[in-house]
C-alpha positions in Angstrom: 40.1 -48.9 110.7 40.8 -52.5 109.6 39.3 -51.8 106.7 41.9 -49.2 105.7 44.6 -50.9 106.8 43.7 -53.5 104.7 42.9 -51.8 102.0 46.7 -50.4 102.3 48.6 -54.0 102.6 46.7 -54.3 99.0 47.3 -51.9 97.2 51.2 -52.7 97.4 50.6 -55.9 97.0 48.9 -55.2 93.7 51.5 -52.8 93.1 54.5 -55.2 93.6 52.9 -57.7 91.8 53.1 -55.6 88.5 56.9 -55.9 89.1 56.7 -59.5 89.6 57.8 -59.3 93.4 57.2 -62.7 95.6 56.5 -60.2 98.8 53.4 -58.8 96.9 51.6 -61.9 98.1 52.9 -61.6 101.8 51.1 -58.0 101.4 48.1 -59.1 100.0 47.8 -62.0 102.7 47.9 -59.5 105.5 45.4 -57.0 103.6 43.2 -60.0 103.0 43.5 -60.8 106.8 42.9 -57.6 108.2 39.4 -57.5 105.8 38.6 -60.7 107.1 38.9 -59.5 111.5 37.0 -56.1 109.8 33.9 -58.7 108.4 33.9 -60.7 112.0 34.4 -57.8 114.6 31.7 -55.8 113.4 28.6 -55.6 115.4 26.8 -57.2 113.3 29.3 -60.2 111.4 29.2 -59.9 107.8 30.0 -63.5 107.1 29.6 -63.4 103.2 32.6 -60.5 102.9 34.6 -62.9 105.3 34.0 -65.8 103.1 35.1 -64.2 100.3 38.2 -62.8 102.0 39.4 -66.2 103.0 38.7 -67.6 99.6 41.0 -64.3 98.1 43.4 -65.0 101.5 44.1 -69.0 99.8 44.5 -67.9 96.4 47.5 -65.6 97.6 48.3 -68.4 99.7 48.7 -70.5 96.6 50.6 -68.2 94.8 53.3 -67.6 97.3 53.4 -71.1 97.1 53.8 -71.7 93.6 56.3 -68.6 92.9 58.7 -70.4 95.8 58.9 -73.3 93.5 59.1 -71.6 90.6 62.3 -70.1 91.5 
């Protein structure tokens, strides 16, 4: 279910992004988050798709960042 509800927080993201909203990187942080509990709650841990969903979760990080001081 974290999974989807990722895949959701996303999918705006992406979509605000396109029209150049700041928010679109709140989105995508929450999306990345939820992927990230998804990878660690399992029953089995699928470490690697964490890892890269932290590494995606800083990038959006760094871009809200960046788009504040742009501005």
């Amino acid at each position: 279910m974290l999974g989807w509800i990722g895949n959701v927080f996303i999918v705006v993201g992406l979509w605000k992004i396109g029209n150049r909203v700041r928010a679109a990187f709140l989105f995508s942080i929450v999306g990345e988050s939820a992927w990230t509990a998804n990878a660690l709650l399992r029953e089995a841990p699928d470490y690697a798709l964490a890892f890269i969903c932290c590494v995606f979760n800083i990038m959006a990080m760094r871009a809200w960042w960046k788009w504040g001081q742009a501005t």
